[in-house]
N, C-alpha and C positions, 0 to 999 in steps of 0.2 A: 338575203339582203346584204349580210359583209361583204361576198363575193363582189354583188354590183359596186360596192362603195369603196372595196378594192380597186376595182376595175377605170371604174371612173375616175381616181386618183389617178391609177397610172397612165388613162390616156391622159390628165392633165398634165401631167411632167411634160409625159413625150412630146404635147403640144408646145410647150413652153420650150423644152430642149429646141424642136424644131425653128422655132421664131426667131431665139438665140441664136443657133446656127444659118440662118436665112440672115440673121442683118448682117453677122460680122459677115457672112459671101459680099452679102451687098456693099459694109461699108470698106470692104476691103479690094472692092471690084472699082469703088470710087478711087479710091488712092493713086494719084498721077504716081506713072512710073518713071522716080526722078532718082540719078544718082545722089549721092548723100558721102562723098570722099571726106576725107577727117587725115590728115596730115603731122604726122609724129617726128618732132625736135626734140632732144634731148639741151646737152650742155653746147654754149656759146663761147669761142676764142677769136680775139683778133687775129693773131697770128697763126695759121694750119703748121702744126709739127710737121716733119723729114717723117716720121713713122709715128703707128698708131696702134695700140694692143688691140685693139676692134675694129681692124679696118677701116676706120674714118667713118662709123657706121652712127655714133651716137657723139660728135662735136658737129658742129657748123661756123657759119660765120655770119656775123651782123651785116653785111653789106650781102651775102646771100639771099638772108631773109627776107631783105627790104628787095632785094630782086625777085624774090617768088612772088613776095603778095603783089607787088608792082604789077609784073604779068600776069597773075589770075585776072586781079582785077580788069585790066588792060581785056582781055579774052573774054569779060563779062561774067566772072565768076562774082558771087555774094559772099562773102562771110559772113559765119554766122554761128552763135552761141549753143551749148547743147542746151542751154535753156529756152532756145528759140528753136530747137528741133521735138525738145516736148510737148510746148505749146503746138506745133503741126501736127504732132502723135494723136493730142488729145483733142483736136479740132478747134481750137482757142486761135488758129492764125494759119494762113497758110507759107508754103515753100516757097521761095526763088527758084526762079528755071534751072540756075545753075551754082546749086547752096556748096559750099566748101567750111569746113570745121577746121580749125588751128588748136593743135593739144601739144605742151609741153611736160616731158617726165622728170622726175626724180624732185623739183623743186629746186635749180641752183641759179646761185643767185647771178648770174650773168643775166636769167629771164627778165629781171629786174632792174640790173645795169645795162643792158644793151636791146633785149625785146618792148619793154616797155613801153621807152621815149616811141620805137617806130608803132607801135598799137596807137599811143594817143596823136604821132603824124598825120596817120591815116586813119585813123577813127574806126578803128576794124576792132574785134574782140578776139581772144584766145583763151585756153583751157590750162590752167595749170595743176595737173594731179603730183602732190607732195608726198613724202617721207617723210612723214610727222615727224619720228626722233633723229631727224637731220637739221631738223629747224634750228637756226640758228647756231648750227656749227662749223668747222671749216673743220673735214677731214682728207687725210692725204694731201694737203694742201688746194684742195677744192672748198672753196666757199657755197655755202649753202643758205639761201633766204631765211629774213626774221619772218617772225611776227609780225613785224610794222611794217615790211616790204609788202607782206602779204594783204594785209588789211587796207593799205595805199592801193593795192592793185586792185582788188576787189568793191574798196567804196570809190573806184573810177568809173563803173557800168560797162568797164572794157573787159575784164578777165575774172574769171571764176576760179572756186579754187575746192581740186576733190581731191577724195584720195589716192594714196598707190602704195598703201600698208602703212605701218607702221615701224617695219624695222626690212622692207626690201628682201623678204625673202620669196624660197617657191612655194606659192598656196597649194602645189598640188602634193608635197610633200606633209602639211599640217592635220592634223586632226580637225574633224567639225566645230569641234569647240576653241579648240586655238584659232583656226581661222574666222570663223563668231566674233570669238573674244579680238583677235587683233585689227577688224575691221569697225567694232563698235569704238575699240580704246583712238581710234585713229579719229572718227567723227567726232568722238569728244574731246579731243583738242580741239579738231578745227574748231567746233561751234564753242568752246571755251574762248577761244582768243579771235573768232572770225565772227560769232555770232550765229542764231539758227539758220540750217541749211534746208531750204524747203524741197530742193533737188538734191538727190546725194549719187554721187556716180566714182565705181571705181575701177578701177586699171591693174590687171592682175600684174605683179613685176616677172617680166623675164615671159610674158604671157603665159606664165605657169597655170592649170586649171583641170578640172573634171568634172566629171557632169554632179556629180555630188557635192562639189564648193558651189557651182553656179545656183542649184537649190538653194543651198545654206542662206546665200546673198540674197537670193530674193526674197526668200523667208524673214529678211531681217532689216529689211527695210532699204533695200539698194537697188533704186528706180532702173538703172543701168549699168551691164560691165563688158569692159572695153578689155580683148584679150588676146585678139587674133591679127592677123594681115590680110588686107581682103577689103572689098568695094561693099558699103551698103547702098540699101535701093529699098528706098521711102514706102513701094510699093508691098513689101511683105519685112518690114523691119521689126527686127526682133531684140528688143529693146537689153535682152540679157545675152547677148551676141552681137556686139558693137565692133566691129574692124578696124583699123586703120592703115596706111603705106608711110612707112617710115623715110625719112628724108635724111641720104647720106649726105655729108658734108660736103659744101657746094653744087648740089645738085640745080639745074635749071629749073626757071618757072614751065619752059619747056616740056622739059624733059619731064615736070610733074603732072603738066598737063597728057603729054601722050601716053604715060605711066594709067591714068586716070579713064583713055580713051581704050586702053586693053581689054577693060571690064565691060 
Protein backbone atom coordinates (compact mmCIF):
# COMPACT_ATOMS: atom_id res chain seq x y z
CA UNK A 1 0.00 0.00 0.00
CA UNK A 2 3.19 2.72 0.75
CA UNK A 3 4.64 1.52 -2.34
CA UNK A 4 1.35 2.43 -4.59
CA UNK A 5 1.04 5.90 -2.67
CA UNK A 6 4.71 6.28 -3.40
CA UNK A 7 4.16 5.69 -6.70
CA UNK A 8 1.36 7.83 -7.32
CA UNK A 9 3.15 10.76 -5.86
CA UNK A 10 5.71 10.45 -8.00
CA UNK A 11 3.92 10.18 -11.08
CA UNK A 12 2.17 13.32 -9.78
CA UNK A 13 5.20 15.51 -9.76
CA UNK A 14 6.28 14.12 -13.06
CA UNK A 15 2.93 15.14 -14.22
CA UNK A 16 3.19 18.49 -13.00
CA UNK A 17 7.06 18.84 -13.95
CA UNK A 18 5.70 17.99 -17.33
CA UNK A 19 2.90 20.65 -17.66
CA UNK A 20 5.43 23.20 -16.37
CA UNK A 21 7.73 22.19 -18.86
CA UNK A 22 4.97 22.12 -21.80
CA UNK A 23 3.82 25.87 -21.05
CA UNK A 24 7.16 27.57 -20.72
CA UNK A 25 7.88 25.52 -24.55
CA UNK A 26 4.63 27.00 -25.34
CA UNK A 27 4.80 30.34 -23.75
CA UNK A 28 8.21 30.78 -25.08
CA UNK A 29 7.45 29.42 -28.67
CA UNK A 30 4.76 32.54 -28.39
CA UNK A 31 7.39 35.14 -27.92
CA UNK A 32 8.00 37.34 -31.16
CA UNK A 33 11.52 37.08 -32.06
CA UNK A 34 12.24 40.77 -31.54
CA UNK A 35 15.62 42.42 -31.16
CA UNK A 36 15.66 44.25 -27.75
CA UNK A 37 19.36 46.67 -28.33
CA UNK A 38 19.98 48.78 -25.10
CA UNK A 39 22.62 51.52 -25.85
CA UNK A 40 25.49 52.60 -23.29
CA UNK A 41 26.53 56.51 -22.74
CA UNK A 42 28.74 57.24 -20.28
CA UNK A 43 29.93 60.98 -19.36
CA UNK A 44 28.95 64.12 -21.76
CA UNK A 45 31.38 67.20 -22.92
CA UNK A 46 30.85 70.00 -25.31
CA UNK A 47 33.85 70.24 -26.39
CA UNK A 48 35.77 66.50 -27.59
CA UNK A 49 39.62 66.80 -26.27
CA UNK A 50 42.87 66.42 -28.86
CA UNK A 51 43.41 62.99 -26.68
CA UNK A 52 41.65 60.72 -24.50
CA UNK A 53 42.97 58.10 -21.66
CA UNK A 54 40.07 55.60 -23.21
CA UNK A 55 40.04 56.10 -26.49
CA UNK A 56 37.01 58.34 -26.79
CA UNK A 57 35.22 55.22 -25.56
CA UNK A 58 33.30 56.48 -22.47
CA UNK A 59 32.61 60.72 -23.38
CA UNK A 60 30.26 61.80 -26.00
CA UNK A 61 28.64 64.84 -27.04
CA UNK A 62 25.17 66.46 -26.53
CA UNK A 63 24.54 67.48 -30.16
CA UNK A 64 25.65 63.49 -30.77
CA UNK A 65 23.10 62.30 -28.68
CA UNK A 66 20.30 64.42 -30.00
CA UNK A 67 21.60 62.98 -33.40
CA UNK A 68 21.20 59.22 -32.57
CA UNK A 69 17.91 59.38 -30.97
CA UNK A 70 16.97 61.75 -33.91
CA UNK A 71 17.73 58.79 -36.42
CA UNK A 72 16.56 55.90 -34.60
CA UNK A 73 13.59 57.40 -34.31
CA UNK A 74 13.59 58.86 -37.86
CA UNK A 75 14.25 54.69 -38.89
CA UNK A 76 11.28 53.74 -36.66
CA UNK A 77 12.89 52.63 -33.66
CA UNK A 78 10.75 52.92 -30.10
CA UNK A 79 12.25 53.90 -27.15
CA UNK A 80 11.57 52.36 -24.32
CA UNK A 81 11.98 51.87 -20.46
CA UNK A 82 13.33 48.67 -18.90
CA UNK A 83 10.22 49.07 -16.91
CA UNK A 84 8.40 48.65 -20.05
CA UNK A 85 10.62 45.60 -21.12
CA UNK A 86 9.26 43.94 -17.83
CA UNK A 87 6.00 44.51 -18.32
CA UNK A 88 6.64 42.48 -21.98
CA UNK A 89 8.73 39.74 -19.84
CA UNK A 90 5.67 39.34 -17.60
CA UNK A 91 2.97 39.68 -20.24
CA UNK A 92 1.37 42.91 -18.70
CA UNK A 93 2.12 44.80 -22.46
CA UNK A 94 3.50 44.09 -25.38
CA UNK A 95 6.95 45.14 -27.64
CA UNK A 96 7.39 47.74 -30.44
CA UNK A 97 8.67 46.04 -33.68
CA UNK A 98 11.54 47.95 -33.21
CA UNK A 99 12.18 48.58 -29.14
CA UNK A 100 15.61 50.30 -28.48
CA UNK A 101 16.74 50.98 -24.53
CA UNK A 102 18.91 54.18 -23.70
CA UNK A 103 21.24 53.31 -20.40
CA UNK A 104 23.51 55.87 -18.98
CA UNK A 105 26.69 54.81 -16.35
CA UNK A 106 28.46 56.01 -13.60
CA UNK A 107 25.66 58.89 -12.79
CA UNK A 108 27.51 62.28 -13.92
CA UNK A 109 26.01 65.09 -13.82
CA UNK A 110 26.29 66.14 -17.56
CA UNK A 111 23.20 63.33 -17.70
CA UNK A 112 21.39 65.89 -16.18
CA UNK A 113 22.78 69.19 -17.58
CA UNK A 114 22.80 68.22 -21.06
CA UNK A 115 20.77 64.57 -21.50
CA UNK A 116 17.92 65.62 -19.89
CA UNK A 117 16.57 68.88 -21.41
CA UNK A 118 16.92 66.47 -24.87
CA UNK A 119 14.70 63.38 -22.98
CA UNK A 120 11.97 65.93 -22.21
CA UNK A 121 12.40 67.43 -26.19
CA UNK A 122 11.53 64.32 -27.36
CA UNK A 123 9.63 62.76 -24.88
CA UNK A 124 11.80 59.46 -24.93
CA UNK A 125 13.00 57.88 -21.67
CA UNK A 126 16.51 56.70 -20.44
CA UNK A 127 18.15 54.50 -17.79
CA UNK A 128 20.52 56.03 -15.45
CA UNK A 129 22.55 53.34 -13.30
CA UNK A 130 24.53 55.35 -10.40
CA UNK A 131 27.49 55.25 -8.09
CA UNK A 132 25.74 55.81 -5.08
CA UNK A 133 28.94 57.25 -3.14
CA UNK A 134 29.66 59.57 -6.10
CA UNK A 135 26.42 61.35 -5.46
CA UNK A 136 26.84 64.43 -5.05
CA UNK A 137 30.48 64.90 -5.49
CA UNK A 138 32.80 66.34 -7.95
CA UNK A 139 35.88 64.09 -8.12
CA UNK A 140 39.04 64.68 -10.37
CA UNK A 141 37.19 67.67 -11.24
CA UNK A 142 34.30 65.54 -12.77
CA UNK A 143 30.84 66.53 -11.40
CA UNK A 144 28.64 63.89 -10.39
CA UNK A 145 24.55 64.14 -9.78
CA UNK A 146 22.61 65.01 -6.49
CA UNK A 147 19.91 63.81 -5.02
CA UNK A 148 17.75 66.37 -6.39
CA UNK A 149 19.01 65.86 -9.89
CA UNK A 150 18.09 62.49 -9.49
CA UNK A 151 14.62 62.67 -8.04
CA UNK A 152 13.76 65.67 -10.76
CA UNK A 153 14.62 62.97 -13.33
CA UNK A 154 12.86 60.25 -12.01
CA UNK A 155 9.48 62.08 -10.89
CA UNK A 156 9.57 63.25 -14.75
CA UNK A 157 8.27 59.44 -15.96
CA UNK A 158 11.27 59.89 -18.50
CA UNK A 159 14.26 58.16 -16.64
CA UNK A 160 14.83 55.69 -14.03
CA UNK A 161 17.26 55.37 -11.85
CA UNK A 162 19.51 51.71 -10.79
CA UNK A 163 22.43 50.78 -9.65
CA UNK A 164 26.02 50.29 -10.67
CA UNK A 165 27.54 49.57 -7.03
CA UNK A 166 28.30 51.41 -4.57
CA UNK A 167 31.92 52.41 -4.76
CA UNK A 168 32.65 51.27 -8.70
CA UNK A 169 34.55 48.37 -8.10
CA UNK A 170 35.29 44.66 -9.92
CA UNK A 171 32.34 42.48 -8.40
CA UNK A 172 34.19 39.59 -9.68
CA UNK A 173 36.99 40.33 -7.45
CA UNK A 174 34.56 40.56 -4.01
CA UNK A 175 33.46 37.96 -1.85
CA UNK A 176 29.52 36.83 -1.83
CA UNK A 177 29.03 38.83 1.11
CA UNK A 178 30.66 42.10 0.08
CA UNK A 179 29.05 41.89 -3.02
CA UNK A 180 25.38 41.16 -1.13
CA UNK A 181 26.31 43.62 1.29
CA UNK A 182 27.48 46.46 -1.39
CA UNK A 183 24.66 45.90 -3.72
CA UNK A 184 21.88 46.08 -0.93
CA UNK A 185 23.91 49.24 0.74
CA UNK A 186 23.45 50.69 -2.89
CA UNK A 187 19.50 50.22 -3.08
CA UNK A 188 19.09 51.72 0.17
CA UNK A 189 20.30 54.95 -0.71
CA UNK A 190 18.51 55.08 -3.76
CA UNK A 191 15.18 54.03 -2.16
CA UNK A 192 16.28 56.32 1.06
CA UNK A 193 16.46 59.61 -1.06
CA UNK A 194 14.58 58.15 -4.38
CA UNK A 195 11.74 56.28 -2.81
CA UNK A 196 10.66 52.43 -3.17
CA UNK A 197 12.02 50.82 -6.18
CA UNK A 198 9.47 48.11 -7.39
CA UNK A 199 12.16 47.15 -10.38
CA UNK A 200 15.63 46.98 -9.06
CA UNK A 201 18.29 46.30 -12.00
CA UNK A 202 22.03 46.42 -11.75
CA UNK A 203 25.13 47.12 -13.95
CA UNK A 204 28.10 45.17 -13.01
CA UNK A 205 31.06 48.17 -13.29
CA UNK A 206 33.86 47.38 -15.65
CA UNK A 207 31.22 44.24 -16.66
CA UNK A 208 33.16 42.52 -14.02
CA UNK A 209 31.08 39.15 -13.00
CA UNK A 210 30.91 35.14 -12.41
CA UNK A 211 28.52 32.97 -12.39
CA UNK A 212 28.61 32.96 -8.62
CA UNK A 213 27.82 36.95 -8.13
CA UNK A 214 25.08 36.59 -10.92
CA UNK A 215 23.38 33.74 -8.28
CA UNK A 216 24.11 36.06 -5.38
CA UNK A 217 22.04 39.02 -7.31
CA UNK A 218 19.35 37.01 -8.04
CA UNK A 219 19.13 35.48 -4.75
CA UNK A 220 18.70 38.96 -3.42
CA UNK A 221 16.26 40.54 -5.04
CA UNK A 222 17.84 42.00 -8.42
CA UNK A 223 15.08 41.57 -11.15
CA UNK A 224 17.97 42.14 -13.81
CA UNK A 225 21.78 42.49 -14.46
CA UNK A 226 23.33 44.20 -17.12
CA UNK A 227 26.95 43.02 -17.82
CA UNK A 228 28.09 42.03 -21.06
CA UNK A 229 28.20 43.50 -24.93
CA UNK A 230 26.06 41.81 -26.97
CA UNK A 231 22.40 42.05 -28.71
CA UNK A 232 19.26 40.81 -26.67
CA UNK A 233 16.22 39.05 -28.46
CA UNK A 234 12.88 39.11 -26.54
CA UNK A 235 12.51 35.68 -27.75
CA UNK A 236 14.80 33.70 -25.20
CA UNK A 237 15.66 36.78 -22.89
CA UNK A 238 17.42 36.11 -19.90
CA UNK A 239 16.65 38.64 -17.56
CA UNK A 240 20.19 37.99 -15.36
CA UNK A 241 22.25 38.35 -18.72
CA UNK A 242 21.16 41.71 -20.12
CA UNK A 243 23.69 43.13 -22.92
CA UNK A 244 24.40 46.20 -24.28
CA UNK A 245 26.72 48.19 -27.29
CA UNK A 246 28.52 50.85 -25.98
CA UNK A 247 28.43 54.06 -27.90
CA UNK A 248 31.92 55.66 -28.60
CA UNK A 249 31.95 59.22 -28.81
CA UNK A 250 30.39 60.75 -31.65
CA UNK A 251 29.32 57.74 -33.19
CA UNK A 252 26.46 57.87 -35.94
CA UNK A 253 22.61 57.11 -35.48
CA UNK A 254 23.89 55.19 -38.49
CA UNK A 255 26.42 53.78 -37.63
CA UNK A 256 24.21 52.50 -34.36
CA UNK A 257 21.78 51.36 -36.37
CA UNK A 258 24.08 48.96 -38.69
CA UNK A 259 26.11 48.09 -35.49
CA UNK A 260 22.49 46.69 -34.38
CA UNK A 261 21.76 45.01 -37.91
CA UNK A 262 25.28 42.70 -37.17
CA UNK A 263 23.19 40.77 -34.77
Amino acid sequence: MKIKKLLIIFLIIIFILLCVFGYKKYKDKKRPDIKIPILLYHNFVTTVPDTDPDNFNYINTPASFEENIKTLLEYGYTIISMEDLENANTGKASLPNKPIIITLDDGYYSNYEYIYPILKKYNIKASIFIVTNKIGREIDGIKYLSWDNCLEMQNSGLVEIFSHSTKHVFYNKLSVRELRDDVKESYKLIEEHLGKQDLKVFAYPYGAYTNETVRTLKNNGIDYQVYDIGMNNFKNLDKNYIKRINIPCEMTGIEIIEEIEKY
